[in-house]
C-alpha positions in Angstrom: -52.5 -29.1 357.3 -48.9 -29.2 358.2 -48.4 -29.5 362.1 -46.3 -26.1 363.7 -44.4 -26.1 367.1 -46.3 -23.4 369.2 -44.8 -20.9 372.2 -46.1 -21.2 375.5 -46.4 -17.5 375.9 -49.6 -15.7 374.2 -52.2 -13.4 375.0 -55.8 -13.5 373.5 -58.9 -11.5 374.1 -62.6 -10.7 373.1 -65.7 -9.2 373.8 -69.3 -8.7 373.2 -72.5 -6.9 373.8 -75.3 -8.4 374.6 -78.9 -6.8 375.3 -79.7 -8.9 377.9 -76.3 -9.0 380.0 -74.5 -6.5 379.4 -70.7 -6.7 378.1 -68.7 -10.2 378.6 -65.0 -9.7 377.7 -62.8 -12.1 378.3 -58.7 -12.1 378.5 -56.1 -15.1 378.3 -52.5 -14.9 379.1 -50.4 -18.1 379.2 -46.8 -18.3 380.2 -44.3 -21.4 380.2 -45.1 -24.0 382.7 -44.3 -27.8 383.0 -47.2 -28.8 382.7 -51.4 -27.4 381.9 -52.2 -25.5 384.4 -55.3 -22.9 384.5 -56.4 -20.0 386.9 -59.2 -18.3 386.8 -60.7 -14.7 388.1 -64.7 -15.6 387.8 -67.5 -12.8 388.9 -69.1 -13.7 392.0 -72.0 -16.3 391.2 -70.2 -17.8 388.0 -67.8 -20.4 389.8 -69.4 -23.0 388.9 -68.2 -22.5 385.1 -64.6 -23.5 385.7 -65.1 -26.7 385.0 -66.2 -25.7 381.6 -63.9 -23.7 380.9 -61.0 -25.6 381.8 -62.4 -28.7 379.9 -62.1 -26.1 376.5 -58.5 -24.7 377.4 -57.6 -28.6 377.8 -58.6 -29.4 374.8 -56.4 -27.3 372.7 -53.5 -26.3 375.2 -51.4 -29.4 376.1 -48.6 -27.0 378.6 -48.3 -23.4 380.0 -49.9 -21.9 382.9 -53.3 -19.9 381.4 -54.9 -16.7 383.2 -58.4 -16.2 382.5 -60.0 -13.4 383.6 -63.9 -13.1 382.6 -65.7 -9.2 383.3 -69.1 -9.2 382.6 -70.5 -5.3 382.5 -74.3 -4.6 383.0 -77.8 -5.7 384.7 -77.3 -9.2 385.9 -79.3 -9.9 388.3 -78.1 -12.5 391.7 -79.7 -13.4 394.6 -78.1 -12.7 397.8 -77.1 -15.1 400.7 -77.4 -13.7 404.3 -75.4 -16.1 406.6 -77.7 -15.8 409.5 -76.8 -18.4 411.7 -72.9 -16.4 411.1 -74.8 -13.3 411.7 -76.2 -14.6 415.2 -72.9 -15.7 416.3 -71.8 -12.3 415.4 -74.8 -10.7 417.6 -74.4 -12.6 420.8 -70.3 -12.3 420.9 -70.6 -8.3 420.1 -73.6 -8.0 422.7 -71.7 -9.8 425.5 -68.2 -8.1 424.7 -70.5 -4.4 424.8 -71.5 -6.1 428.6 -68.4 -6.8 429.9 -66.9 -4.2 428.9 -69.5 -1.5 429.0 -69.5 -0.2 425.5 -72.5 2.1 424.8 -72.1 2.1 420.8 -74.9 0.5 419.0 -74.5 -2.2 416.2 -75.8 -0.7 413.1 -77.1 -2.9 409.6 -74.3 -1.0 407.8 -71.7 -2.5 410.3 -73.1 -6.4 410.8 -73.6 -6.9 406.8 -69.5 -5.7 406.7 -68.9 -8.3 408.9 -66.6 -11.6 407.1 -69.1 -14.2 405.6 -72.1 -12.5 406.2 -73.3 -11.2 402.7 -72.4 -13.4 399.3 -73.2 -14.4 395.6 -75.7 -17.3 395.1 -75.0 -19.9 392.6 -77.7 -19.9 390.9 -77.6 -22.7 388.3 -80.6 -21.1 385.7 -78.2 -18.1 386.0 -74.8 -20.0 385.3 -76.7 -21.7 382.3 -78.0 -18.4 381.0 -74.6 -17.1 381.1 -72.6 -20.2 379.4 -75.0 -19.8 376.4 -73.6 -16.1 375.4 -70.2 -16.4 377.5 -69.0 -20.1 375.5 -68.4 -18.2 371.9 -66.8 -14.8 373.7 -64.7 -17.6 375.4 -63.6 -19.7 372.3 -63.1 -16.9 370.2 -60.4 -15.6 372.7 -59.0 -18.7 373.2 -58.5 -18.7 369.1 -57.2 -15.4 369.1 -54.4 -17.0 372.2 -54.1 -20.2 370.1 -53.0 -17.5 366.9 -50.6 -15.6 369.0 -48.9 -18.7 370.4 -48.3 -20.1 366.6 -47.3 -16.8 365.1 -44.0 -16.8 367.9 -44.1 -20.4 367.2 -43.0 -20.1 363.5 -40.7 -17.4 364.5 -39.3 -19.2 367.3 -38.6 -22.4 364.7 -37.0 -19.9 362.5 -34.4 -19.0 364.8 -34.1 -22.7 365.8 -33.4 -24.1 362.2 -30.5 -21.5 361.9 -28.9 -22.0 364.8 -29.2 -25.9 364.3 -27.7 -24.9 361.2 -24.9 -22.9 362.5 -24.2 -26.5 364.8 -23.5 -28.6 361.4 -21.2 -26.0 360.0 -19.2 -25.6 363.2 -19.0 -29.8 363.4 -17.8 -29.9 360.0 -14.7 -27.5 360.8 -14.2 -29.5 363.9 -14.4 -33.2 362.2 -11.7 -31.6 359.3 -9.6 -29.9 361.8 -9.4 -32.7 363.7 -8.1 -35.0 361.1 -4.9 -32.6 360.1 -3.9 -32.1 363.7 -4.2 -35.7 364.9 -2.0 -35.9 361.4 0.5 -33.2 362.9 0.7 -34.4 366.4 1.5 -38.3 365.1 4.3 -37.1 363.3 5.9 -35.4 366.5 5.2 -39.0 368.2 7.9 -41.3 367.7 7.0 -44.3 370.3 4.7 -46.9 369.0 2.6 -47.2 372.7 2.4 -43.4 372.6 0.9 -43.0 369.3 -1.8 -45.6 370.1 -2.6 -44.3 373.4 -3.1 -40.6 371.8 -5.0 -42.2 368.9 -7.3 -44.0 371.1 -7.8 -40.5 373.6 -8.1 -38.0 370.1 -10.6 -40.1 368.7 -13.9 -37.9 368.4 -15.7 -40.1 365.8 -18.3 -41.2 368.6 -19.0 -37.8 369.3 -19.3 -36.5 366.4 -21.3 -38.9 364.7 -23.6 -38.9 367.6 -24.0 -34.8 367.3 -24.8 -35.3 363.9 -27.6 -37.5 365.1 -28.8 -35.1 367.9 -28.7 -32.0 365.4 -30.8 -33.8 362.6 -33.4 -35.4 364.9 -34.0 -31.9 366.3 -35.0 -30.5 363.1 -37.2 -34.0 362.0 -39.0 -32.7 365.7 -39.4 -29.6 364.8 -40.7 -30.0 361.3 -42.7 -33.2 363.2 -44.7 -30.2 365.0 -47.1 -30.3 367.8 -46.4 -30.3 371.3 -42.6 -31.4 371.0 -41.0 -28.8 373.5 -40.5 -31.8 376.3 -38.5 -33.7 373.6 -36.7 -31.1 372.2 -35.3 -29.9 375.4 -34.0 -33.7 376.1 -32.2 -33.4 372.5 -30.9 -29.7 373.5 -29.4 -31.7 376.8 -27.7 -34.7 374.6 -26.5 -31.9 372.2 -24.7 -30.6 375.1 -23.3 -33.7 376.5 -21.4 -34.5 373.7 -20.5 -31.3 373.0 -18.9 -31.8 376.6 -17.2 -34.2 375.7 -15.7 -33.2 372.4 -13.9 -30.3 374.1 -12.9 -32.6 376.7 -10.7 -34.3 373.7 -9.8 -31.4 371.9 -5.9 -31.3 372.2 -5.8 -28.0 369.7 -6.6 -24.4 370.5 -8.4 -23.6 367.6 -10.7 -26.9 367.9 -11.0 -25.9 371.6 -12.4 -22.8 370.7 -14.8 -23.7 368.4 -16.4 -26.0 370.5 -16.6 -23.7 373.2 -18.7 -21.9 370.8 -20.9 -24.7 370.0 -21.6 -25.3 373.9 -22.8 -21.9 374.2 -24.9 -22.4 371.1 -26.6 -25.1 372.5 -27.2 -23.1 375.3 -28.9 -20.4 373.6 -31.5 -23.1 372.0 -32.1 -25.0 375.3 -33.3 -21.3 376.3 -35.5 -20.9 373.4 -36.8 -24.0 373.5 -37.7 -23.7 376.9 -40.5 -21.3 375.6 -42.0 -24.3 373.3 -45.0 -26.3 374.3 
């Protein structure tokens, strides 16, 4: 199957409803990034499966920063933690703070189990197992579903990057023609010998143009290449510029001056899109 260039951007989601759980959905958002990066919003008891779950976004997603949030609906059962050494602490600094100060208000259960740290989620391993079982498909099955979304803008996105691309050859083939007739022009108005070989050597474009030519055609080899080849791409996009640059730099006619004006911001435009590209 023929490799495709994929967005970063992408949402995917899922759920199911099991007898013995309850409801598991799960939601995936990913956005441009660098680099892989994954964060995670896990119900109380269930940290322990990040590792997991990282290992499978990994595996598939090479860059883009994913959001996974995981809801899981019903009769779950966790055992609590009581922090009672906390809890102590808590008793002895409250009693001698109602001393000093003689405070006649009594400390309630409702009020001490409010307290920071004192009530929590245990990780119960039998329970995190339990739930990886039934949670793993859910998961992969939204990560497909993220996986589809970021190759549908993919195509799309090398669409609009093969036209433009496109656009860049036409405008270099106007600018390599115009350039021969008005060096033409401008040597005829030159009548010194040293003056006609000092413009020829500061009009010549050849370099640039030839190495445009290369920049343009290797960006649409990566692009039909596929994969994660948004890294290189932008590194072309930057080269395409450069020379680009430079061209107008030389330009010595309006018209030519113009047009590569136009092929700068061009460039610009597909350094932004490929900014989306993984």
């Amino acid at each position: 199957m023929k490799n495709l260039i994929n967005s970063m951007t992408g949402f995917g989601s899922y759920e199911v409803e099991f007898d013995s759980i309850g409801r598991i959905s799960v939601e995936l958002r990913c956005t441009n990034h660098k680099f892989s990066e994954s964060v995670f919003h896990l119900p109380e008891g269930l940290l322990a499966l990040e590792d997991k779950l990282k290992k499978e976004i990994e595996a598939r997603i090479k860059r883009g920063r994913i959001y996974c949030a995981i809801n899981i609906k019903g009769q779950l059962a966790q055992g609590i933690f009581v922090n009672r050494k906390l809890l102590k602490n808590y008793l002895h600094e409250l009693n001698s703070v109602k001393k000093e100060f003689k405070i006649n208000d009594g400390l309630t259960l409702d009020s001490l189990i409010r307290l920071p740290g004192i009530l929590s989620l245990k990780e119960d391993n039998a329970i995190g197992a339990h739930i990886w079982e039934r949670l793993k498909p859910v998961f992969l099955q939204a990560l497909t579903n993220l996986l589809a979304a970021r190759q549908k803008e993919g195509r799309a996105l090398a669409v609009l990057l093969n036209k433009r691309s496109a656009l860049l050859k036409k405008d270099l083939v106007f600018i390599k023609r115009r350039f021969g007739v008005a060096v033409k022009n401008r040597l005829e108005k030159i009548q010194l010998e040293d003056e006609r070989v000092a413009f020829l050597k500061g009009a010549d474009v050849a370099e640039e143009t030839d190495r445009l030519y290369f920049h343009i055609n290797n960006f649409g080899h990566k692009i039909a290449q596929g994969g994660a080849v948004g890294k290189e791409l932008d590194f072309i996009t930057q080269e395409m510029q450069r020379e680009a640059n430079t061209l107008a730099a030389k330009s010595f006619d309006l018209i030519i001056s113009g047009r590569a004006v136009e092929m700068k911001s061009q460039i610009e435009k597909i350094r932004e899109q490929v900014q989306n590209i993984e």
